[in-house]
C-alpha positions as CSV (number, residue, x, y, z in Angstrom):
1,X,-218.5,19.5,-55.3
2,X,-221.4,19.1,-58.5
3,X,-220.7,16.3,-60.5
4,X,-220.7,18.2,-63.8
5,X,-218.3,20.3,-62.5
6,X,-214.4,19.2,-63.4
7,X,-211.4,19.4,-61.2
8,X,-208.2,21.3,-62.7
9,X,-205.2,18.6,-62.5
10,X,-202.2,19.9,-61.9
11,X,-199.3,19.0,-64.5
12,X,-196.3,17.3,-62.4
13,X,-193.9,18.2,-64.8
14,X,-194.3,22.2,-64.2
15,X,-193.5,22.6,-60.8
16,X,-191.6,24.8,-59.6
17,X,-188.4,22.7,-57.8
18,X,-186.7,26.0,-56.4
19,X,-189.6,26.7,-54.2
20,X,-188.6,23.5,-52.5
21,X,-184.7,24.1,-52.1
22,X,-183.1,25.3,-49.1
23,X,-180.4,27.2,-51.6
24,X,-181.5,30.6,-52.5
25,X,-182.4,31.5,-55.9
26,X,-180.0,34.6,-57.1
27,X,-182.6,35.5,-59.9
28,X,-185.1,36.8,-58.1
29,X,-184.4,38.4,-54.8
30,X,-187.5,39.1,-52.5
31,X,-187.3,42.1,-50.5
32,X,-186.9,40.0,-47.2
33,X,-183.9,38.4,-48.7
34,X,-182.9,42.1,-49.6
35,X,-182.9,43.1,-46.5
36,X,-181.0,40.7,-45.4
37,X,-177.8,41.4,-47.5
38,X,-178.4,38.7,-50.2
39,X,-177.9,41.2,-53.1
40,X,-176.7,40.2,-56.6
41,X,-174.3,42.5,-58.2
42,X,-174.7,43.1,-62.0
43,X,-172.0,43.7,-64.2
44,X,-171.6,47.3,-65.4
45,X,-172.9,49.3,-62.1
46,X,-170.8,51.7,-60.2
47,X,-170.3,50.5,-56.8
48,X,-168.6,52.1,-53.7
49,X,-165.6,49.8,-52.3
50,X,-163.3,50.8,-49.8
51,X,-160.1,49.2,-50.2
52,X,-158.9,46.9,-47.9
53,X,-155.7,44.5,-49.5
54,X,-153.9,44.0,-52.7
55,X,-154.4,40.4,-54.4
56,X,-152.1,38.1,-55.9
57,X,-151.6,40.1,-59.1
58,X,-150.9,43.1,-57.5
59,X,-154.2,45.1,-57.4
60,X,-156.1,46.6,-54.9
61,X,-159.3,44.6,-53.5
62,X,-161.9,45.7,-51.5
63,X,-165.2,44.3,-50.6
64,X,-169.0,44.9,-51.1
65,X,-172.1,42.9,-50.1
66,X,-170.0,39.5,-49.5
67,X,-168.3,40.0,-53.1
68,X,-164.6,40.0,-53.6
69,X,-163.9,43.0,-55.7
70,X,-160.5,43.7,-57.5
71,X,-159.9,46.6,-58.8
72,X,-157.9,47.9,-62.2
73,X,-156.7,51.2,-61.1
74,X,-155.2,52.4,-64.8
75,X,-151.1,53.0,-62.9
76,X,-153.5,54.9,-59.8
77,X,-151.5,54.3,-56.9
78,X,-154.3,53.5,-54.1
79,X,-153.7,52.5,-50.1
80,X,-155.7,50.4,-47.7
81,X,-158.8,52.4,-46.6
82,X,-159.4,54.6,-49.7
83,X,-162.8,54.7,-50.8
84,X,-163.3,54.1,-54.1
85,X,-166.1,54.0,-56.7
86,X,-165.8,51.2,-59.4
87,X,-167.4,50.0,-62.5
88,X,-167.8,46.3,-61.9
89,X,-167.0,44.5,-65.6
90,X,-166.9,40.9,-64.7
91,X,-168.5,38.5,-61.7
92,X,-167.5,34.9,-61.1
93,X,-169.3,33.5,-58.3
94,X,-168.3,35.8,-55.3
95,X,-165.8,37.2,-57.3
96,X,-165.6,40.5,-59.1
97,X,-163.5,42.3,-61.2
98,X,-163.8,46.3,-62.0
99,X,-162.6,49.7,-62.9
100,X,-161.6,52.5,-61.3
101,X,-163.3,55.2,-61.8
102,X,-162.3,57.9,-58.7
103,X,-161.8,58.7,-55.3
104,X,-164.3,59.4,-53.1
105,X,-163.3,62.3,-50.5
């Protein structure tokens, strides 16, 4: 390298940390990780859940994409094995709560 020619030093207190973790980052999702079922679920998108069990308060869960969903069904009696869409409203961790919107036949 010419001596006239400076070298570009990098600043140690901009680098990027998560690169270096072995936890994945849920705010941006490659398409390899995609692929792999590591989705994040957004609050206020229609899913498709098929109901599986009834939590402790009483409503219907059901799961989708390793999220726990329960489900408000409005007084809409729903059994096990129903498929469902739902309007996700809330998401705590793996958790997720939504609303009923219909049956799917």
């Amino acid at each position: 390298m010419p001596r006239n020619v400076k070298r570009k030093k990098r600043d140690p207190y901009s680098t990027n940390l998560e690169r270096l973790s072995v936890y994945p980052s849920y705010k941006n999702i490659s398409k390899k990780e995609e692929k792999r079922g590591i989705t994040r679920l957004k609050e206020g998108t229609t899913i498709r859940v098929r109901v599986t069990g009834v939590d402790d308060e009483g409503r219907p869960t059901g799961v989708y994409k390793g999220y726990e969903i329960s489900i408000e069904t409005q007084g809409v009696e729903l059994e096990p094995g129903e498929a469902v869409n739902v309007k996700v409203k809330k998401i705590i961790g793996r958790k997720g709560y939504g609303e009923f919107q219909g049956k799917i036949k």
